[in-house]
GUTILO-69221 format. One line per 8 residues: number of its first residue (from 1); for each residue x, y, z of C-alpha. Coordinates in steps of 0.5 Angstrom, whole numbers. Example, Ala and Ser with C-alpha at 12.3 -4.5 7.8 and 13.67 -1.06 7.14 Angstrom:
1	25:-9:16 | 27:-2:14
//
This chain:
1	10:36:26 | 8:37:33 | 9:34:39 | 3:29:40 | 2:27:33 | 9:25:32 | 8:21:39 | 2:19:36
9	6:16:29 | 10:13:32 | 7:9:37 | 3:7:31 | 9:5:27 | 12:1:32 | 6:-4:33 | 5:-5:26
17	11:-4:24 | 16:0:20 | 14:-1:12 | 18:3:6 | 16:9:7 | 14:11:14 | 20:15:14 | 18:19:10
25	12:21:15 | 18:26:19 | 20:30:13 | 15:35:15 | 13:36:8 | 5:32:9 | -1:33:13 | -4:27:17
33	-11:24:16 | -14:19:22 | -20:15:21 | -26:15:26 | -22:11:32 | -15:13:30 | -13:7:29 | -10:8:21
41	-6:14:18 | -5:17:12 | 0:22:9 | -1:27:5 | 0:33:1 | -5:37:-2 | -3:41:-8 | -8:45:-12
49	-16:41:-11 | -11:35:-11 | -10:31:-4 | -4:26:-6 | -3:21:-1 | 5:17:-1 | 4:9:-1 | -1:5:3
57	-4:8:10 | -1:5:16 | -4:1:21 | -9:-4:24 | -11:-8:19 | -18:-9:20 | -17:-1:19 | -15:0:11
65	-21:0:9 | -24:4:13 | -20:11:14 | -19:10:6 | -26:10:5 | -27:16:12 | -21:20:6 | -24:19:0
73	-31:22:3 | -28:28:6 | -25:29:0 | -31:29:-5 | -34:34:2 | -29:38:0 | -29:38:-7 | -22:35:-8
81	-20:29:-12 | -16:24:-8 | -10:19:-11 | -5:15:-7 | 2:15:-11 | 6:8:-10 | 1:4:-8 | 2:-4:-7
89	-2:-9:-11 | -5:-12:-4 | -10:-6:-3 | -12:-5:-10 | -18:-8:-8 | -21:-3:-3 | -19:2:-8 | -23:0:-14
97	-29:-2:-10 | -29:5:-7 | -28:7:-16 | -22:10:-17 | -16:7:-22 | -10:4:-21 | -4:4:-25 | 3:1:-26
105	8:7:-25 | 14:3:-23 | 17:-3:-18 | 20:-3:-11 | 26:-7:-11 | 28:-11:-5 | 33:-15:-3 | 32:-22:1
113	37:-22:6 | 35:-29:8 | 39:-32:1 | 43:-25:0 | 51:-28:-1 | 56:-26:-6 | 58:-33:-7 | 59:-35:-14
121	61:-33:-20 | 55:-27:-21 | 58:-24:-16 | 66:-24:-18 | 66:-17:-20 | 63:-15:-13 | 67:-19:-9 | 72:-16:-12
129	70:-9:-11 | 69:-9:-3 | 76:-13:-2 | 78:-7:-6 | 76:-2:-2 | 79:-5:5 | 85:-5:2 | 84:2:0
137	83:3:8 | 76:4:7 | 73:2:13 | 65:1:14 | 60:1:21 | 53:3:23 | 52:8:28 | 45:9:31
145	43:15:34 | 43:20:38 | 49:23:34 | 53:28:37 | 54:36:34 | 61:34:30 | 59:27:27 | 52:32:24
153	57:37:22 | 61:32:18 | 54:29:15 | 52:36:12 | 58:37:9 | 58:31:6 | 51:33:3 | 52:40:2
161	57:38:-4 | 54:32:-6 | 47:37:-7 | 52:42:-11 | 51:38:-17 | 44:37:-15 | 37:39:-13 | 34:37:-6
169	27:32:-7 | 22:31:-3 | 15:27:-1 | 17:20:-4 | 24:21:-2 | 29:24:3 | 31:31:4 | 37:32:9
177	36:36:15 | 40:35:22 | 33:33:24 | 32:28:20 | 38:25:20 | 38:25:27 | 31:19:28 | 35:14:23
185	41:10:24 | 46:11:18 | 51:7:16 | 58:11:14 | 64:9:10 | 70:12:13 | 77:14:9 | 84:11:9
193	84:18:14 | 78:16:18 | 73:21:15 | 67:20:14 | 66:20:6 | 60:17:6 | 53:15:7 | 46:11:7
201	42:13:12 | 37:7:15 | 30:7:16 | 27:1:20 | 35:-1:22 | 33:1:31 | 27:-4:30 | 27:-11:33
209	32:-15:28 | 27:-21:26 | 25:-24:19 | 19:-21:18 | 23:-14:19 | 25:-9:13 | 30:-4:12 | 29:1:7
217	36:5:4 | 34:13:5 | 38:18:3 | 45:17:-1 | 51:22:0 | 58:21:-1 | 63:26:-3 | 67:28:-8
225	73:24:-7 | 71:18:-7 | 73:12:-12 | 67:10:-16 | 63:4:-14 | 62:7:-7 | 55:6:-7 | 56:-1:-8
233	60:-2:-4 | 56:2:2 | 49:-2:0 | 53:-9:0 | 56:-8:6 | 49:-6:9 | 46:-12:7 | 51:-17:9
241	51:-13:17 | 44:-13:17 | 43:-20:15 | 48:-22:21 | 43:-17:25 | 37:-22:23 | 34:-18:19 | 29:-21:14
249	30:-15:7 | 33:-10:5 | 28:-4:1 | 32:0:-5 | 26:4:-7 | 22:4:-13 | 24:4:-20 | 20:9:-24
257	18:6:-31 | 21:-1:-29 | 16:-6:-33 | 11:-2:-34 | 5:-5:-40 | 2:2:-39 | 3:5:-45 | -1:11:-43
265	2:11:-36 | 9:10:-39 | 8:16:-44 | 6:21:-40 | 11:19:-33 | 16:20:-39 | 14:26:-41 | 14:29:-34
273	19:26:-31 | 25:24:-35 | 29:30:-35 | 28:29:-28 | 30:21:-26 | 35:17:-31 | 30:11:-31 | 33:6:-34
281	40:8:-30 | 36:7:-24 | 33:1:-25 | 40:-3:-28 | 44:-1:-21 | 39:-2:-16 | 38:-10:-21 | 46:-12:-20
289	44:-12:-12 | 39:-19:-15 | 33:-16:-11 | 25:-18:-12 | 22:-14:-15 | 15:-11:-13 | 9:-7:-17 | 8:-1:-15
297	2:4:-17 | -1:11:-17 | -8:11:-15 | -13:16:-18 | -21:17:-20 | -22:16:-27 | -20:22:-32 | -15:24:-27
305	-8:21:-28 | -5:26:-33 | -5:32:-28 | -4:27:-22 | 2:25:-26 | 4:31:-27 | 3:34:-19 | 7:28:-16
313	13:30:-21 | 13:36:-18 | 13:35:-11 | 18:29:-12 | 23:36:-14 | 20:41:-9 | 25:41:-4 | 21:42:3
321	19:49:5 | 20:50:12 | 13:54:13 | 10:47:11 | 13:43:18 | 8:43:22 | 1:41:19 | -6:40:22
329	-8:33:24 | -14:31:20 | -20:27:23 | -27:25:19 | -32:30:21 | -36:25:26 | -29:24:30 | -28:28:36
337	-21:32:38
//
């Protein structure tokens, strides 16, 4: 991403704020298409004649429509089928007016700060397992950026073993890089010997603390000596700092396949994506955290959602290529650079 784009975004997503995927703009793994008065962006990737763009655009409202509308022409310019993959129920209007198809492919769960307690008897298990942890000298903080050499060095080891036992992703889900990692807060569970065991990084955390402002929980790590229940343990004490801080909500990301209807949708996520994702584990750990549950769906012309689906399982599971990092911005064809 060069200088002026990255600028650009994040000029952007400070004034309208951060939603659960603008983080994922910095991986350097998607292309940039603005509307006629750059006042909206979409990000994506291109694959084959596909152009799938993550979530939603970003940006000013009274823009939506239009750098949908501007995205979808230069596609069909460009003989390309466009689809926007986890896509909130709000817009669906724009995008069926435009023609396209909208189906359900899973729910993003998001915890309300404002009533999150563990009081009560629903909560025993995990009032029992943060005081576990403090007595165990597990400690928890928040660190904000810029990090130093020797807290990233500690950070990458931690991934580096974790990612022995698994692959790297990317597109709709964080990938380390000390670059990354460097733009976001992250929230670390040290060990009884003060090491660094563990951790989240935060998205959205050096926003403005108010009731409308999210967190969303990115990249999870830990090593291989820690207790199980870490992530518990991590994730409960960053909803309880981030309450104190004034935020409003906490993102856990989306679960595939969580309440889906759509049997062909169903189907054909499954075939694709389950050797790849644990859906109903995924689903039942991000629940006990007691979230709100909100749909979310892959957009795509008509007839086109069998090879869409596919497309997107696979550059989920690409991890990122260093050749794809700086991307071309895009503009309409009536737009001058």
């Amino acid at each position: 991403m060069d200088r002026m784009t990255e600028t650009r975004l994040h000029r952007l997503i400070e004034r309208c704020g951060h939603r659960s995927h603008t983080h994922l703009y910095y991986l350097g793994d998607k292309e940039w298409f603005w509307d006629s008065k750059r006042e909206a962006v979409i990000a994506y990737r291109s694959i084959g004649n596909r152009r799938i763009a993550l979530g939603d655009p970003s940006g000013h409202p009274r823009a939506m429509k239009r750098v949908v509308q501007q995205f979808v022409e230069s596609c069909k310019r460009e003989r390309c089928i466009p689809a926007f993959y986890q896509t909130k129920s709000d817009m669906l209007p724009v995008y069926r007016e435009l023609g396209m198809r909208a189906a359900k492919i899973g729910e993003e769960a998001i915890i309300d700060l404002a009533g999150f307690h563990l009081n009560g008897k629903a909560w025993l298990k995990q009032r029992n397992r943060l005081s576990k942890f403090r007595k165990s000298g597990y400690e928890f903080r928040v660190v904000m950026p810029p990090y130093t050499g020797q807290l990233l060095d500690r950070l990458e080891a931690v991934s580096s073993q974790w990612l022995q036992k698994r692959k790297e992703k990317s597109f709709s889900v964080g990938a380390f890089s000390r670059e990354y990692v460097s733009r976001f807060p992250v929230a670390l569970m040290t060990g009884p010997d003060g090491g660094i065991e563990a951790f989240l990084t935060v998205a959205g955390a050096c926003q403005v603390a108010s009731g409308d402002a999210q967190l969303t929980v990115d990249l999870m790590r830990y090593s291989d000596d820690c207790p199980q229940g870490t992530m518990d343990y991590l994730i409960l004490s960053l909803c309880l700092w981030a309450k104190e801080q004034g935020f409003g909500h906490c993102s856990l990301g989306m679960a595939p396949l969580a309440n889906i209807n759509d049997m062909l949708a169903a189907r054909l996520l499954y075939k694709y994506g389950n050797r790849l994702y644990n859906f109903k584990g995924l689903y039942e750990f991000k629940n006990k955290f007691e979230p709100n549950w909100e749909d979310t769906y892959l957009v795509f012309p008509p007839a086109a959602f069998s090879v869409t689906a596919a497309l997107v399982t696979l550059m989920v599971h690409t991890p990122v290529s260093p050749a794809r990092r700086t991307m071309p911005d895009r503009y309409p064809e009536s737009s001058s650079i």
